[in-house]
C-alpha positions as CSV (number, residue, x, y, z in Angstrom):
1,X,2.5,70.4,2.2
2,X,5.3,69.2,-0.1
3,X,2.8,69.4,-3.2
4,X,2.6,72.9,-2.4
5,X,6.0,73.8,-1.8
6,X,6.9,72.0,-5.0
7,X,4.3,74.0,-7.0
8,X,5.3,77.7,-5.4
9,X,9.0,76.5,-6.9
10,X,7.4,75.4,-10.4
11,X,5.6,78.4,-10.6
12,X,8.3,80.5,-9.8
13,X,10.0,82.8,-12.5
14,X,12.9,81.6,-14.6
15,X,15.5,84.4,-12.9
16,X,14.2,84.0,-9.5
17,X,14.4,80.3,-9.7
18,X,17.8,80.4,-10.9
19,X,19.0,83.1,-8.4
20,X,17.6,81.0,-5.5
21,X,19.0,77.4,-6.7
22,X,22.5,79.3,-7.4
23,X,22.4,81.1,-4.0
24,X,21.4,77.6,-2.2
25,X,23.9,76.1,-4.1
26,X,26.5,78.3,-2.0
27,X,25.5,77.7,1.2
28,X,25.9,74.5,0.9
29,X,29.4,75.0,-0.5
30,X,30.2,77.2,2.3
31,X,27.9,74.2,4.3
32,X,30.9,71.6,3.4
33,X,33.5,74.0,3.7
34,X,32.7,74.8,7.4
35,X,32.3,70.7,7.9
36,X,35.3,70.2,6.8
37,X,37.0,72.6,9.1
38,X,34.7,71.1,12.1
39,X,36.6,67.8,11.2
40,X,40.2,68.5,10.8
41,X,39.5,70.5,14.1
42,X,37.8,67.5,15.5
43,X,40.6,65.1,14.1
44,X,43.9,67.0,15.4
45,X,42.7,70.2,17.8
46,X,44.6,72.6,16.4
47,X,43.4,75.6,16.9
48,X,40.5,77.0,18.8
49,X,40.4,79.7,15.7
50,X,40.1,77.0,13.5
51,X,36.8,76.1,15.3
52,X,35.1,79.2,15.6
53,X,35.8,79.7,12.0
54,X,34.2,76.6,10.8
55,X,31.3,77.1,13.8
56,X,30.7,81.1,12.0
57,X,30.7,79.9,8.3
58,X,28.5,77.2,9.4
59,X,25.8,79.3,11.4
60,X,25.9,81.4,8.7
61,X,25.3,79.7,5.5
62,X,22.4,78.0,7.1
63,X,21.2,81.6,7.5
64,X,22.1,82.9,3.9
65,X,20.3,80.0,2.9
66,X,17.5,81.1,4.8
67,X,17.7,84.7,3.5
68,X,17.6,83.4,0.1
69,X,14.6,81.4,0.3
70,X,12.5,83.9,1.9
71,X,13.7,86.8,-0.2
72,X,13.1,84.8,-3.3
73,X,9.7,83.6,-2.4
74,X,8.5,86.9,-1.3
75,X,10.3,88.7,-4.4
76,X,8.5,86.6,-7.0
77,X,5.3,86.7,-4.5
78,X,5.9,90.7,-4.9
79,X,6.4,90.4,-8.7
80,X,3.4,88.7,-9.5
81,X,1.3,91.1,-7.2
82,X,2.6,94.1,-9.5
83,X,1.9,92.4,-12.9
């Protein structure tokens, strides 16, 4: 299963490989922003707003990171189809 996965990726185009690694590389940015909010909520419960903010960005760069691993794989899927 992880050989094929890692030759989908290899076989990928240039473009589409970089706009997926760049876009997964954001969510997990965002990933260690919203962490780090969880914590200093965790640490000195300051604000309810401070959790639901770092709750939001986490739920959803787990689901741009989704988004962007689909989209790319069926965009290059898509691509290849055409050609």
């Amino acid at each position: 299963m992880i050989a094929k996965i890692i030759s989908i990726y290899s076989s990928m185009d240039k473009k589409t490989k970089k706009l997926m690694t760049n876009g997964l590389i954001f969510c997990f940015i965002l990933a260690v922003i919203s962490s780090l909010l969880l914590l200093i909520y965790d640490l000195f419960y300051s604000s309810i707003t401070l959790y639901y903010i770092g709750f939001y960005l986490f739920k959803n760069s787990i689901l741009f990171a989704s988004i962007f691993l689909v989209f790319a794989l069926g965009f290059d899927r898509l691509k290849k189809e055409l050609e």
